[in-house]
LUMGUGU-9840 format. One record per residue (C-alpha): residue number from 1; x, y, z. Coordinates in nm, 4 decimals. Layout:
N
ATOM    nr         c1         c2         c3
ATOM   NUM          X          Y          Z
...
This chain:
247
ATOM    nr         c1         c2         c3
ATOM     1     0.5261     0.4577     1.1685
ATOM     2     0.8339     0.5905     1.3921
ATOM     3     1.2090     0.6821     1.2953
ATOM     4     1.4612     0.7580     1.0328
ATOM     5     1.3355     0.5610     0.7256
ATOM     6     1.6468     0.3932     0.5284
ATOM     7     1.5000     0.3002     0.1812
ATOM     8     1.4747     0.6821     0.0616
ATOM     9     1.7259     0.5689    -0.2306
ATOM    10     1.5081     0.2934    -0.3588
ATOM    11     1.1922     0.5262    -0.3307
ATOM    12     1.3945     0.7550    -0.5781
ATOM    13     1.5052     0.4645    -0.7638
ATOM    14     1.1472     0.3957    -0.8255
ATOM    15     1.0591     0.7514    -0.9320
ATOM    16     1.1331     0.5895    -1.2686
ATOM    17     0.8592     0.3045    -1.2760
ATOM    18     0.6445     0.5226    -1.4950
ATOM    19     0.3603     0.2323    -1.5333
ATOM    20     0.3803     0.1015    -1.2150
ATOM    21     0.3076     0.4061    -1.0464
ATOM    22     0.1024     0.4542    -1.2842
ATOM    23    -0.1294     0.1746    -1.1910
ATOM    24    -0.0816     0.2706    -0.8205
ATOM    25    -0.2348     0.5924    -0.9098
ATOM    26    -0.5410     0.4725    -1.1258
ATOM    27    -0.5766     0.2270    -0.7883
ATOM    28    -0.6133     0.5572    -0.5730
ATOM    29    -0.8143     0.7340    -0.8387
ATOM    30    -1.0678     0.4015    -0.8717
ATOM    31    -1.0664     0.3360    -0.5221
ATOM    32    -1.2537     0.6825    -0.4033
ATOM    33    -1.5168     0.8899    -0.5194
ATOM    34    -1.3921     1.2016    -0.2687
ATOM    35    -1.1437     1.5163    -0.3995
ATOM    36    -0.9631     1.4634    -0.0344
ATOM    37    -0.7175     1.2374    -0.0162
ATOM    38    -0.4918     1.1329     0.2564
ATOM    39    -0.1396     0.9690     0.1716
ATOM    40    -0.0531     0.7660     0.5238
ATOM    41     0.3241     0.7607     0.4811
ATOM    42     0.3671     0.9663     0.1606
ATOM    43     0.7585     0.9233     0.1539
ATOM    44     0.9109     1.1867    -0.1448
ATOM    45     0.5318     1.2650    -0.2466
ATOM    46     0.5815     0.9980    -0.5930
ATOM    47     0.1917     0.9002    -0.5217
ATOM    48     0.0690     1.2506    -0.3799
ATOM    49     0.2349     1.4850    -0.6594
ATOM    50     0.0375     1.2827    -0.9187
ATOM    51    -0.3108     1.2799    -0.7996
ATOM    52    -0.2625     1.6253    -0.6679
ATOM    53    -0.1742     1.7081    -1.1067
ATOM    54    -0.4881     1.5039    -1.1398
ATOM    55    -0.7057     1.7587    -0.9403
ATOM    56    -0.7175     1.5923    -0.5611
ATOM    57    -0.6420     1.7489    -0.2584
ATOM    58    -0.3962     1.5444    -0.0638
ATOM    59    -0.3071     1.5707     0.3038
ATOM    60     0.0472     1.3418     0.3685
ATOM    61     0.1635     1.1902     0.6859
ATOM    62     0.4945     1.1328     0.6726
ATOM    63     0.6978     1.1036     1.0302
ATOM    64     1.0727     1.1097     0.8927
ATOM    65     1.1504     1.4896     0.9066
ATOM    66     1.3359     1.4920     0.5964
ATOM    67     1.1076     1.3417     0.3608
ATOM    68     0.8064     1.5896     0.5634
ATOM    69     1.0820     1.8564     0.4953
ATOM    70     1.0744     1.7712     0.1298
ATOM    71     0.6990     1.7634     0.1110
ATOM    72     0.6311     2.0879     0.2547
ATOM    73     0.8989     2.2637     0.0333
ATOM    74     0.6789     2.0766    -0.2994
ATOM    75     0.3954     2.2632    -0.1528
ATOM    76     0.1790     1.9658    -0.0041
ATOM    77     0.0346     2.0137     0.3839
ATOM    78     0.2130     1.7629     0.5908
ATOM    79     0.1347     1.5764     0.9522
ATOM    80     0.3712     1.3625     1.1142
ATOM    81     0.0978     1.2005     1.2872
ATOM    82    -0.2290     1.0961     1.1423
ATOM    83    -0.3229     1.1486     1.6024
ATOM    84    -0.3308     1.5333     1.4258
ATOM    85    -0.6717     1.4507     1.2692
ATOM    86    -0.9689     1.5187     1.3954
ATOM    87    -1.1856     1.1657     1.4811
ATOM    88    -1.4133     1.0401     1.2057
ATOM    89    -1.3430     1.3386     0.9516
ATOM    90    -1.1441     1.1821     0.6727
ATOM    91    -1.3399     0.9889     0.3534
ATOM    92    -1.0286     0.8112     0.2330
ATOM    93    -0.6831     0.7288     0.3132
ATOM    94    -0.4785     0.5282     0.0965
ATOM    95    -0.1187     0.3937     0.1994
ATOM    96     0.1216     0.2646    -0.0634
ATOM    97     0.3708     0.0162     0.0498
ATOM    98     0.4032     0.1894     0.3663
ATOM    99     0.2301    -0.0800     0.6316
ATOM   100     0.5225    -0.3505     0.5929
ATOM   101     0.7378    -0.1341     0.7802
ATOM   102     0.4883    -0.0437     1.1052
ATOM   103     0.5980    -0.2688     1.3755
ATOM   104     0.2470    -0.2674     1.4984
ATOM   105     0.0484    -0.2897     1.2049
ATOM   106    -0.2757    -0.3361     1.4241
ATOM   107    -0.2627    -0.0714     1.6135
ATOM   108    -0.2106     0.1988     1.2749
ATOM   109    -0.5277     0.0163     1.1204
ATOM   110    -0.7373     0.1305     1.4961
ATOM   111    -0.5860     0.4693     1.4675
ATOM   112    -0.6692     0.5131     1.0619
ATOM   113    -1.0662     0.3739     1.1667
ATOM   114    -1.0859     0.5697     1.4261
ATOM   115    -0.9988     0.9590     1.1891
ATOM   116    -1.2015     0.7826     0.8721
ATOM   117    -1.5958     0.9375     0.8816
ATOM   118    -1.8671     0.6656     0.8545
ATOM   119    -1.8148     0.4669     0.5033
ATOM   120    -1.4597     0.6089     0.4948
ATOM   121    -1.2765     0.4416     0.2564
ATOM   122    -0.9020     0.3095     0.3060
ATOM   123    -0.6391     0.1264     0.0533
ATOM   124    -0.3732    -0.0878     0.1952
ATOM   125    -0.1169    -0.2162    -0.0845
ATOM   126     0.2040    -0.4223     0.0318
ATOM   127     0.4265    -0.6903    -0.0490
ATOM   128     0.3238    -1.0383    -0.0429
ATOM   129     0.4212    -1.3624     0.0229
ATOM   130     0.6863    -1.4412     0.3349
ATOM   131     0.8594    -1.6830     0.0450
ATOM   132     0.9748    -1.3923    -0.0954
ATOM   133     1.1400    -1.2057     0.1825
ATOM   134     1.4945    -1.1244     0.0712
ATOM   135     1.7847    -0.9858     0.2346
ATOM   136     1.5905    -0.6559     0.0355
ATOM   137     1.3464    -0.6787     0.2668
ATOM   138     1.5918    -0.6663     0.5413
ATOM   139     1.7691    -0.3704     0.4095
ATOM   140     1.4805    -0.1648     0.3674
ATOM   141     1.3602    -0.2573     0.7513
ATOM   142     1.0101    -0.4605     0.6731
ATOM   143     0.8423    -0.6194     0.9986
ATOM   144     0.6724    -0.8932     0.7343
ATOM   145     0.4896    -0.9411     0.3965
ATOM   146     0.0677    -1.0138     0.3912
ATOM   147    -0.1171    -1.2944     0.1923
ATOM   148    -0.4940    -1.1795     0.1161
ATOM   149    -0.5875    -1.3674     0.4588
ATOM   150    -0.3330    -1.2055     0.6502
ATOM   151    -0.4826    -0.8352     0.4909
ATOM   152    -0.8168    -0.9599     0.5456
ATOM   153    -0.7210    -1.0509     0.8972
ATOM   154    -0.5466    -0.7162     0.9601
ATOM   155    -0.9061    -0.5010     0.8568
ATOM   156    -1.1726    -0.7220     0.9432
ATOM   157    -1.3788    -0.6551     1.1528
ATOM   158    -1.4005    -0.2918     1.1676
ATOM   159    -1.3870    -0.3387     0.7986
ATOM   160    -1.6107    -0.4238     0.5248
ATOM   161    -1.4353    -0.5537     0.2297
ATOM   162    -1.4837    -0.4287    -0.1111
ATOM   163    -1.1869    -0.5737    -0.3565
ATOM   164    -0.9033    -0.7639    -0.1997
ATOM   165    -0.6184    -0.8999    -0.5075
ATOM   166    -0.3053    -0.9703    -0.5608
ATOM   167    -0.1084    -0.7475    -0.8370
ATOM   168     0.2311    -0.8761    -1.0155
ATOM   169     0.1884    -1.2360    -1.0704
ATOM   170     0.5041    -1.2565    -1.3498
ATOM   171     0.6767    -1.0501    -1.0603
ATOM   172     0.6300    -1.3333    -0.8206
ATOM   173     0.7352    -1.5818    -1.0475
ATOM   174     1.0934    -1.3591    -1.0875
ATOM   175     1.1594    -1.3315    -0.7342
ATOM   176     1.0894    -1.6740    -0.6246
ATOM   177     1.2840    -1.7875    -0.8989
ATOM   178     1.5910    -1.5378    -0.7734
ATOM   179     1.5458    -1.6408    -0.4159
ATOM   180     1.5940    -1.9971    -0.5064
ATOM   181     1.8404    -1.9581    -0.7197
ATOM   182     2.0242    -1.7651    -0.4119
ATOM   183     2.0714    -1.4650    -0.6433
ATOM   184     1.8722    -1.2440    -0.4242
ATOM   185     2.0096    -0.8483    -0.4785
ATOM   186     1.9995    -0.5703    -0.1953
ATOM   187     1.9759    -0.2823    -0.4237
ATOM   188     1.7745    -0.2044    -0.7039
ATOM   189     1.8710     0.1202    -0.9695
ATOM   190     1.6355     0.3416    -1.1612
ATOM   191     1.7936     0.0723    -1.5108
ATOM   192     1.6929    -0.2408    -1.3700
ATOM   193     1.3813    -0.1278    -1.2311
ATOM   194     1.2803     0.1047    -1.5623
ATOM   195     1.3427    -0.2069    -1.7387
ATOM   196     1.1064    -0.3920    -1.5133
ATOM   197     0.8644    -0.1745    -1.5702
ATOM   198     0.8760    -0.1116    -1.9651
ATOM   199     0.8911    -0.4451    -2.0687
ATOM   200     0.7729    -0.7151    -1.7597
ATOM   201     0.5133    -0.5384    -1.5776
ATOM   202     0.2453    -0.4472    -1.8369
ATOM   203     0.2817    -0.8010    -1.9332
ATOM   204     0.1818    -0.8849    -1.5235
ATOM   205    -0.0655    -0.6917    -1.5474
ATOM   206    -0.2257    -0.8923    -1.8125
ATOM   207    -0.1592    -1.2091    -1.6598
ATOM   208    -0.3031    -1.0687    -1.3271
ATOM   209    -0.6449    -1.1254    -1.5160
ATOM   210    -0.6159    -1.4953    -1.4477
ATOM   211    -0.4125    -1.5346    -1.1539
ATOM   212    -0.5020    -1.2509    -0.9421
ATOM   213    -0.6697    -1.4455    -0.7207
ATOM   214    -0.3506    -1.6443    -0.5998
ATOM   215    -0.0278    -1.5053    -0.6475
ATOM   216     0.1378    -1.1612    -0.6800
ATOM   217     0.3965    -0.9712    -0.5685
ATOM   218     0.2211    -0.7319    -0.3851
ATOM   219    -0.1669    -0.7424    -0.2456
ATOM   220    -0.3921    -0.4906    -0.1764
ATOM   221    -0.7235    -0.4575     0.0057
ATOM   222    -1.0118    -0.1299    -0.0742
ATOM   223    -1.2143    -0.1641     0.2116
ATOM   224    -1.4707     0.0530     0.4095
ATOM   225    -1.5309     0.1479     0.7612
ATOM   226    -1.7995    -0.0116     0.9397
ATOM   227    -1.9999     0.2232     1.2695
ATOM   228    -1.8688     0.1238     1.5706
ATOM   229    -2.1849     0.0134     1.6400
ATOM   230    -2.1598    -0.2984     1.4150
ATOM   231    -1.7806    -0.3343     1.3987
ATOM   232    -1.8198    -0.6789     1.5395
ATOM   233    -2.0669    -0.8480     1.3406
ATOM   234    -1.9761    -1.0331     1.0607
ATOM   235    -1.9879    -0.8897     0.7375
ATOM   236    -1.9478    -1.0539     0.4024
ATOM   237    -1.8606    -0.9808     0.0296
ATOM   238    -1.7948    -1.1081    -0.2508
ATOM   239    -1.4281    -1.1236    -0.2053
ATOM   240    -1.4723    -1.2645     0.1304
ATOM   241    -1.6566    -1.5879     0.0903
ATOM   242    -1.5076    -1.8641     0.3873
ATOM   243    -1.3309    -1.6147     0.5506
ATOM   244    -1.1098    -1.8239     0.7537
ATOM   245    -0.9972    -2.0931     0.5085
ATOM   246    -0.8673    -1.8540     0.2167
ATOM   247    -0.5339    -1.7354     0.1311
Protein backbone atom coordinates (compact mmCIF):
# COMPACT_ATOMS: atom_id res chain seq x y z
CA UNK A 1 0.00 0.00 0.00
CA UNK A 2 2.99 2.32 -1.38
CA UNK A 3 2.95 5.75 -3.40
CA UNK A 4 1.07 8.72 -4.59
CA UNK A 5 -2.56 7.44 -4.94
CA UNK A 6 -4.29 8.96 -8.27
CA UNK A 7 -8.08 8.36 -7.72
CA UNK A 8 -8.37 11.13 -4.85
CA UNK A 9 -10.99 12.91 -7.33
CA UNK A 10 -13.24 9.94 -7.63
CA UNK A 11 -12.99 9.32 -3.75
CA UNK A 12 -14.46 12.96 -3.52
CA UNK A 13 -16.72 12.27 -6.27
CA UNK A 14 -18.10 9.57 -4.15
CA UNK A 15 -18.44 11.71 -1.00
CA UNK A 16 -21.91 12.09 -2.53
CA UNK A 17 -23.13 8.33 -2.54
CA UNK A 18 -25.09 9.01 0.60
CA UNK A 19 -26.64 5.24 0.65
CA UNK A 20 -23.87 3.56 -0.53
CA UNK A 21 -21.68 4.65 2.05
CA UNK A 22 -24.20 4.29 3.95
CA UNK A 23 -24.38 0.56 3.64
CA UNK A 24 -20.52 0.45 3.82
CA UNK A 25 -20.89 1.87 7.19
CA UNK A 26 -23.78 -0.37 8.64
CA UNK A 27 -21.20 -3.27 7.07
CA UNK A 28 -18.43 -1.89 9.54
CA UNK A 29 -20.90 -1.27 12.31
CA UNK A 30 -22.45 -5.14 11.84
CA UNK A 31 -19.26 -6.59 11.24
CA UNK A 32 -17.64 -5.84 14.95
CA UNK A 33 -18.73 -5.86 18.32
CA UNK A 34 -15.38 -3.63 19.50
CA UNK A 35 -15.45 0.56 19.94
CA UNK A 36 -11.77 0.35 18.14
CA UNK A 37 -11.69 0.41 14.80
CA UNK A 38 -8.93 0.42 12.35
CA UNK A 39 -9.50 1.92 8.71
CA UNK A 40 -6.46 0.09 6.55
CA UNK A 41 -6.21 2.71 3.81
CA UNK A 42 -8.72 5.34 5.05
CA UNK A 43 -8.19 7.69 1.94
CA UNK A 44 -10.16 11.38 2.79
CA UNK A 45 -11.61 9.66 6.09
CA UNK A 46 -15.47 9.19 4.01
CA UNK A 47 -15.70 5.70 6.11
CA UNK A 48 -13.74 6.85 9.37
CA UNK A 49 -15.57 10.37 9.91
CA UNK A 50 -18.87 8.42 10.02
CA UNK A 51 -18.36 5.72 12.46
CA UNK A 52 -16.20 8.01 14.46
CA UNK A 53 -20.04 10.45 14.57
CA UNK A 54 -21.39 7.04 15.42
CA UNK A 55 -19.27 6.73 18.68
CA UNK A 56 -16.06 4.41 17.47
CA UNK A 57 -12.67 5.10 17.90
CA UNK A 58 -10.85 4.80 14.64
CA UNK A 59 -7.12 4.50 14.04
CA UNK A 60 -6.41 5.13 9.88
CA UNK A 61 -3.53 3.96 7.87
CA UNK A 62 -3.21 5.83 5.10
CA UNK A 63 0.50 5.95 3.30
CA UNK A 64 -0.13 8.92 0.70
CA UNK A 65 1.03 11.98 2.77
CA UNK A 66 -1.60 14.15 1.57
CA UNK A 67 -4.61 12.28 2.26
CA UNK A 68 -2.62 11.35 6.07
CA UNK A 69 -2.16 15.22 5.96
CA UNK A 70 -5.87 15.66 5.56
CA UNK A 71 -6.73 13.14 8.22
CA UNK A 72 -4.71 14.47 10.90
CA UNK A 73 -5.94 18.11 10.28
CA UNK A 74 -9.95 16.33 10.69
CA UNK A 75 -8.61 15.27 13.97
CA UNK A 76 -8.27 11.35 13.40
CA UNK A 77 -4.71 9.58 14.63
CA UNK A 78 -3.00 8.47 11.53
CA UNK A 79 -0.13 5.61 10.66
CA UNK A 80 1.34 5.28 7.41
CA UNK A 81 2.12 1.83 8.19
CA UNK A 82 -0.08 -0.65 9.87
CA UNK A 83 4.27 -2.27 10.74
CA UNK A 84 3.47 0.81 13.53
CA UNK A 85 1.18 -1.59 15.47
CA UNK A 86 2.02 -3.49 18.03
CA UNK A 87 1.62 -7.60 17.10
CA UNK A 88 -1.71 -9.18 17.97
CA UNK A 89 -3.31 -5.93 19.63
CA UNK A 90 -5.99 -4.85 17.22
CA UNK A 91 -9.84 -6.55 17.41
CA UNK A 92 -10.86 -5.31 13.98
CA UNK A 93 -9.68 -3.78 10.90
CA UNK A 94 -11.86 -3.14 8.12
CA UNK A 95 -10.55 -1.94 4.56
CA UNK A 96 -12.94 -0.44 2.03
CA UNK A 97 -12.00 -0.78 -1.53
CA UNK A 98 -8.52 -0.31 -0.68
CA UNK A 99 -6.92 -4.08 -1.40
CA UNK A 100 -7.41 -3.84 -5.37
CA UNK A 101 -4.73 -1.47 -5.48
CA UNK A 102 -1.85 -3.48 -3.18
CA UNK A 103 0.40 -5.06 -5.64
CA UNK A 104 0.95 -7.77 -3.15
CA UNK A 105 -2.26 -8.40 -1.77
CA UNK A 106 -0.84 -11.54 0.16
CA UNK A 107 1.61 -10.20 1.83
CA UNK A 108 -0.90 -7.02 3.46
CA UNK A 109 -3.36 -9.95 4.53
CA UNK A 110 0.12 -11.67 6.69
CA UNK A 111 0.92 -8.27 7.96
CA UNK A 112 -3.00 -7.34 9.02
CA UNK A 113 -3.03 -11.27 10.87
CA UNK A 114 -0.13 -10.82 12.27
CA UNK A 115 -1.32 -6.90 14.44
CA UNK A 116 -5.13 -8.53 14.79
CA UNK A 117 -5.37 -10.16 18.70
CA UNK A 118 -6.75 -13.75 18.77
CA UNK A 119 -10.48 -13.73 17.15
CA UNK A 120 -9.60 -10.35 15.58
CA UNK A 121 -11.95 -9.56 13.19
CA UNK A 122 -11.12 -8.09 9.56
CA UNK A 123 -13.50 -6.83 6.50
CA UNK A 124 -12.18 -6.91 3.05
CA UNK A 125 -14.70 -5.25 0.42
CA UNK A 126 -13.50 -4.83 -3.36
CA UNK A 127 -14.51 -4.93 -6.79
CA UNK A 128 -15.45 -8.00 -8.47
CA UNK A 129 -15.42 -9.75 -11.44
CA UNK A 130 -12.15 -9.41 -14.01
CA UNK A 131 -15.18 -9.05 -16.83
CA UNK A 132 -15.64 -5.88 -15.59
CA UNK A 133 -12.25 -4.31 -15.59
CA UNK A 134 -12.49 -1.05 -17.53
CA UNK A 135 -10.09 1.36 -18.72
CA UNK A 136 -11.56 2.88 -14.96
CA UNK A 137 -9.84 0.41 -13.44
CA UNK A 138 -6.75 1.34 -15.23
CA UNK A 139 -7.00 4.93 -14.40
CA UNK A 140 -7.43 4.52 -10.88
CA UNK A 141 -4.19 1.96 -10.80
CA UNK A 142 -6.04 -1.55 -9.67
CA UNK A 143 -3.60 -4.71 -9.68
CA UNK A 144 -7.07 -6.94 -10.26
CA UNK A 145 -10.73 -7.51 -9.15
CA UNK A 146 -11.70 -10.82 -6.62
CA UNK A 147 -14.59 -13.40 -7.17
CA UNK A 148 -15.71 -14.92 -3.63
CA UNK A 149 -13.05 -17.83 -4.39
CA UNK A 150 -10.39 -15.58 -5.17
CA UNK A 151 -11.30 -13.60 -1.46
CA UNK A 152 -11.66 -16.85 0.05
CA UNK A 153 -8.35 -17.86 -1.40
CA UNK A 154 -6.65 -14.59 -0.35
CA UNK A 155 -7.77 -15.24 3.76
CA UNK A 156 -7.94 -18.79 4.11
CA UNK A 157 -6.14 -20.33 5.98
CA UNK A 158 -5.18 -18.05 8.65
CA UNK A 159 -8.79 -17.20 8.37
CA UNK A 160 -12.01 -18.48 9.49
CA UNK A 161 -14.82 -17.32 7.44
CA UNK A 162 -17.87 -15.80 8.78
CA UNK A 163 -20.03 -14.08 5.73
CA UNK A 164 -18.48 -13.92 2.32
CA UNK A 165 -21.24 -12.04 -0.56
CA UNK A 166 -21.36 -10.26 -3.28
CA UNK A 167 -23.12 -6.61 -3.05
CA UNK A 168 -24.53 -4.68 -6.31
CA UNK A 169 -25.98 -7.26 -8.48
CA UNK A 170 -28.14 -4.46 -10.79
CA UNK A 171 -24.58 -2.74 -10.71
CA UNK A 172 -23.04 -5.68 -12.43
CA UNK A 173 -25.61 -6.00 -14.82
CA UNK A 174 -24.83 -1.96 -15.84
CA UNK A 175 -21.27 -2.36 -16.25
CA UNK A 176 -21.15 -5.49 -18.17
CA UNK A 177 -23.70 -4.15 -20.25
CA UNK A 178 -21.37 -0.75 -20.77
CA UNK A 179 -18.27 -2.80 -21.30
CA UNK A 180 -19.89 -4.64 -24.08
CA UNK A 181 -21.40 -2.09 -25.50
CA UNK A 182 -17.68 -0.44 -25.60
CA UNK A 183 -19.10 2.59 -23.77
CA UNK A 184 -16.84 2.12 -20.89
CA UNK A 185 -16.19 5.89 -19.11
CA UNK A 186 -12.84 6.89 -17.21
CA UNK A 187 -14.39 9.36 -14.96
CA UNK A 188 -17.24 9.35 -12.87
CA UNK A 189 -18.85 12.98 -11.21
CA UNK A 190 -20.57 13.47 -7.91
CA UNK A 191 -24.27 13.72 -10.78
CA UNK A 192 -23.84 10.50 -12.28
CA UNK A 193 -22.80 8.77 -9.31
CA UNK A 194 -25.59 10.64 -6.84
CA UNK A 195 -27.90 9.45 -9.39
CA UNK A 196 -26.60 5.95 -9.06
CA UNK A 197 -27.06 5.97 -5.79
CA UNK A 198 -30.67 7.63 -5.29
CA UNK A 199 -32.41 5.76 -7.67
CA UNK A 200 -30.31 2.23 -8.81
CA UNK A 201 -28.61 1.15 -5.79
CA UNK A 202 -31.35 0.73 -3.13
CA UNK A 203 -33.04 -1.15 -5.81
CA UNK A 204 -29.50 -3.59 -5.83
CA UNK A 205 -29.71 -3.87 -2.70
CA UNK A 206 -33.00 -5.54 -2.84
CA UNK A 207 -32.16 -7.69 -5.57
CA UNK A 208 -28.91 -8.67 -3.69
CA UNK A 209 -31.45 -10.80 -1.55
CA UNK A 210 -31.62 -13.33 -4.36
CA UNK A 211 -28.54 -13.08 -6.20
CA UNK A 212 -26.01 -12.37 -3.67
CA UNK A 213 -24.65 -15.47 -3.90
CA UNK A 214 -23.40 -15.03 -7.62
CA UNK A 215 -22.95 -11.78 -8.96
CA UNK A 216 -22.16 -8.23 -7.75
CA UNK A 217 -20.19 -5.52 -8.33
CA UNK A 218 -18.19 -5.61 -5.48
CA UNK A 219 -17.56 -8.69 -2.81
CA UNK A 220 -16.71 -8.70 0.53
CA UNK A 221 -15.48 -11.23 3.07
CA UNK A 222 -15.98 -10.71 7.45
CA UNK A 223 -13.69 -13.13 8.56
CA UNK A 224 -11.74 -13.96 11.84
CA UNK A 225 -8.26 -14.74 12.79
CA UNK A 226 -7.41 -18.15 13.55
CA UNK A 227 -4.06 -18.87 16.50
CA UNK A 228 -1.18 -19.54 14.75
CA UNK A 229 -1.34 -22.62 16.23
CA UNK A 230 -4.18 -23.92 13.97
CA UNK A 231 -3.75 -21.56 11.00
CA UNK A 232 -3.28 -24.58 8.84
CA UNK A 233 -6.02 -26.81 9.52
CA UNK A 234 -8.97 -26.65 7.69
CA UNK A 235 -11.74 -24.81 8.89
CA UNK A 236 -15.26 -24.68 7.59
CA UNK A 237 -18.49 -22.50 7.61
CA UNK A 238 -21.36 -22.11 6.36
CA UNK A 239 -20.31 -19.88 3.60
CA UNK A 240 -17.51 -22.12 2.81
CA UNK A 241 -18.98 -25.44 1.91
CA UNK A 242 -16.53 -27.19 -1.19
CA UNK A 243 -14.07 -24.78 -0.80
CA UNK A 244 -12.23 -25.31 -3.91
CA UNK A 245 -15.00 -25.67 -6.50
CA UNK A 246 -17.00 -22.32 -5.66
CA UNK A 247 -16.95 -19.02 -7.21
Amino acid sequence: MEGQYSGVAILEALESAHNYNGYLTRLVRESTKSKDLIDYGAGTGTFAKRLRQEGFRVLCIEPDLSQRQHLIETGFEVLADINSLEDESVPFIFSLNVFEHIEDDQRAIEQIYQKLAPGGVLLLYVPAFLCLWSTLDDKVCHYRRYTKKTLRTLVWPKFSIEKLEYVDSLGFVAALTFRLLRRESTSLTSKSIGWYDKWIFPLSRMLDILFHRFIGKNVFVVCKKIPSDFSTLPVMSSNQAALPSRN
